[in-house]
C-alpha positions as CSV (number, residue, x, y, z in Angstrom):
1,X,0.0,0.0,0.0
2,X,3.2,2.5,1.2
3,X,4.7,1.6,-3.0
4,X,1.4,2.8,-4.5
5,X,0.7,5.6,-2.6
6,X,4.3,6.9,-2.8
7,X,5.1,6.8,0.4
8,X,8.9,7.1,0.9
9,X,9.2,7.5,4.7
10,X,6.6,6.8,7.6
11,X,5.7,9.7,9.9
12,X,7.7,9.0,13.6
13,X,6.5,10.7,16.4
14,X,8.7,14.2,16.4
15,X,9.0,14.3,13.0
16,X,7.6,17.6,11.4
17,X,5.0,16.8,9.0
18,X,3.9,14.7,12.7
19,X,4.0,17.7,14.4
20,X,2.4,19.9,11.7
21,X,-0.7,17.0,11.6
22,X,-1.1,16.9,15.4
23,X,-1.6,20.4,15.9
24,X,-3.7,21.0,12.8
25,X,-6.3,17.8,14.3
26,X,-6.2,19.6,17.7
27,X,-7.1,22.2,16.6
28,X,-9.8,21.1,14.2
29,X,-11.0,19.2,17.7
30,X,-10.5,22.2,19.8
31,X,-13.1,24.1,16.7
32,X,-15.9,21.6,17.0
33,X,-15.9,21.6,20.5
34,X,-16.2,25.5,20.2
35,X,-18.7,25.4,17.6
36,X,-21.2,23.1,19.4
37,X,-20.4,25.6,22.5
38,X,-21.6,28.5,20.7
39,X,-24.9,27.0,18.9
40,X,-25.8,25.6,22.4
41,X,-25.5,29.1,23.8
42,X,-26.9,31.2,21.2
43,X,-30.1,29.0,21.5
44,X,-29.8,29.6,25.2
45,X,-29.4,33.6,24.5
46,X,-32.6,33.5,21.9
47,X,-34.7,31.4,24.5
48,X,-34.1,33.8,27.4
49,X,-35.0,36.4,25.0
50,X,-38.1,34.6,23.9
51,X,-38.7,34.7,27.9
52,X,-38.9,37.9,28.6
53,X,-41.1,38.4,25.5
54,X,-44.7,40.1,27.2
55,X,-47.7,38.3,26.3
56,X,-46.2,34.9,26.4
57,X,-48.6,32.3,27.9
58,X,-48.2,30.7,30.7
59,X,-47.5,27.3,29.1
60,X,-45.0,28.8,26.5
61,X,-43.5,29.9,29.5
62,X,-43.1,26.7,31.1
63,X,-41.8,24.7,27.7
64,X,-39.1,27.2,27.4
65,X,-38.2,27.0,31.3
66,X,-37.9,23.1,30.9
67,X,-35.7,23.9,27.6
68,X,-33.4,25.9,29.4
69,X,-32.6,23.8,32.0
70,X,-31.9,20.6,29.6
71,X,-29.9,23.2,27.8
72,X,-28.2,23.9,31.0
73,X,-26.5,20.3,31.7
74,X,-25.9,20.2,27.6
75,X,-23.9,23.4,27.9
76,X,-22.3,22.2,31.2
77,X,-20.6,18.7,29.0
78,X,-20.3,21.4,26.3
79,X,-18.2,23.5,28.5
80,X,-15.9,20.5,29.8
81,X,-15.4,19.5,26.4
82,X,-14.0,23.1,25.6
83,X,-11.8,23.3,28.3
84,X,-10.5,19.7,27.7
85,X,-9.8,21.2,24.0
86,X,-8.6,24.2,25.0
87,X,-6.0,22.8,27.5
88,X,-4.5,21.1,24.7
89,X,-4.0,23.9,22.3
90,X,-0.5,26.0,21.7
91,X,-0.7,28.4,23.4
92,X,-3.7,26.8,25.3
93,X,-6.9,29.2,25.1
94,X,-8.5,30.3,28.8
95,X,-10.9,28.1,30.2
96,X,-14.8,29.1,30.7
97,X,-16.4,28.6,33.6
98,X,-20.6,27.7,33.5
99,X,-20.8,31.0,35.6
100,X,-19.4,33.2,32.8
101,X,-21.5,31.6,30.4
102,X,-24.5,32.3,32.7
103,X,-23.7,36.0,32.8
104,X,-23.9,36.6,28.9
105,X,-27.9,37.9,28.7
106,X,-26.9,39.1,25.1
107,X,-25.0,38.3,21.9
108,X,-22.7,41.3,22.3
109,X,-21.8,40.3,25.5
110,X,-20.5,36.6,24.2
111,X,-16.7,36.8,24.5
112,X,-15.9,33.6,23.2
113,X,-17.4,34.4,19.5
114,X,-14.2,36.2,19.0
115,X,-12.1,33.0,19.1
116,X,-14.4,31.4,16.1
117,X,-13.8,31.5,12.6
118,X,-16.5,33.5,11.7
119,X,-17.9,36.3,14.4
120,X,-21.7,36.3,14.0
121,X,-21.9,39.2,16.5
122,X,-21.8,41.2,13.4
123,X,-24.5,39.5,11.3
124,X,-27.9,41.4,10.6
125,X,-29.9,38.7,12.8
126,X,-27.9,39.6,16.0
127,X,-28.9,43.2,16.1
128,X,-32.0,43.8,19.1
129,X,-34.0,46.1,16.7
130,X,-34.0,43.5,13.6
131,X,-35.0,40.2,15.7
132,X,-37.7,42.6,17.2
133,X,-39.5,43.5,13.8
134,X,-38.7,39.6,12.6
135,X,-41.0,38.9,15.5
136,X,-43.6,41.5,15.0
137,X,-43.3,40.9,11.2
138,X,-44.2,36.9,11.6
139,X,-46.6,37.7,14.4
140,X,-48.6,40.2,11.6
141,X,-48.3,37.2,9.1
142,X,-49.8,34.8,11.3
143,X,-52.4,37.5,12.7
144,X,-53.1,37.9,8.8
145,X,-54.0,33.9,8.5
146,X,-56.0,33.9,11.5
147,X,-58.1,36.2,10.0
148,X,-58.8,34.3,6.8
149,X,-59.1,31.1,9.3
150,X,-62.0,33.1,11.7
151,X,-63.6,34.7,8.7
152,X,-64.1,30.8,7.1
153,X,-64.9,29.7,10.8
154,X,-67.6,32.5,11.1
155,X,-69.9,31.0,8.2
């Protein structure tokens, strides 16, 4: 298999292209870990928002109460994961704590999106004042439906 793929010498542990590889695969480890970090608190960020929405029923309250605490223990593995990850890096990246993550009540506020490869603190959908008119805009649509439904209802 080494004479038909060309391979003239094996990698040994120290070598360069050894070196090179490990890093680049911790790395790639140490990004995954980061990204599932991220989407797990960014849903956590959107749900607390979706909490403090008024005129939210009682019951939507409750389903997104019992979301946020099974997102809670996922972000806690998430979170041990990173630091595991993190540890390992050169130089190694500071470890988060489950109390820093608890702090962040925005998107703006979310430190770690700096590390990532892309920031999506600085996409459109991040910004207060466009996730509020999203809302009101769906909330018109679906206003706009219930009409047609109540006017075939009415008959």
């Amino acid at each position: 298999m080494e004479l038909q793929l060309g391979v003239e010498k094996r990698w040994e542990i120290g070598d360069a292209d050894y070196n090179q590889f490990k890093e680049e695969a911790t790395l790639g480890s140490y990004r995954a870990a980061l990204d599932e970090l991220e989407h797990l608190i960014v849903m956590r960020l959107f749900e607390l928002s979706k909490l403090s929405l008024s005129g939210t029923g009682y019951k939507l309250r409750q389903q997104i109460g019992k979301a946020l605490q099974r997102r809670s223990h996922a972000i806690c593995n998430a979170i041990i994961r990173y630091n595991t990850q993190a540890a390992l890096l050169n130089p190694p990246r500071p470890a988060i704590s489950w109390k820093e993550i608890a702090d962040y009540t925005f998107l703006g506020e979310f430190d770690l999106l700096r590390q990532s490869r892309i920031d999506p603190r600085r996409e459109d959908w991040t910004k207060p004042a466009q996730r509020e008119a999203t809302v009101k805009y769906f909330k018109l649509q679906r206003a706009r439906e219930e009409i047609v439904r109540l006017n075939i209802e009415m008959r």
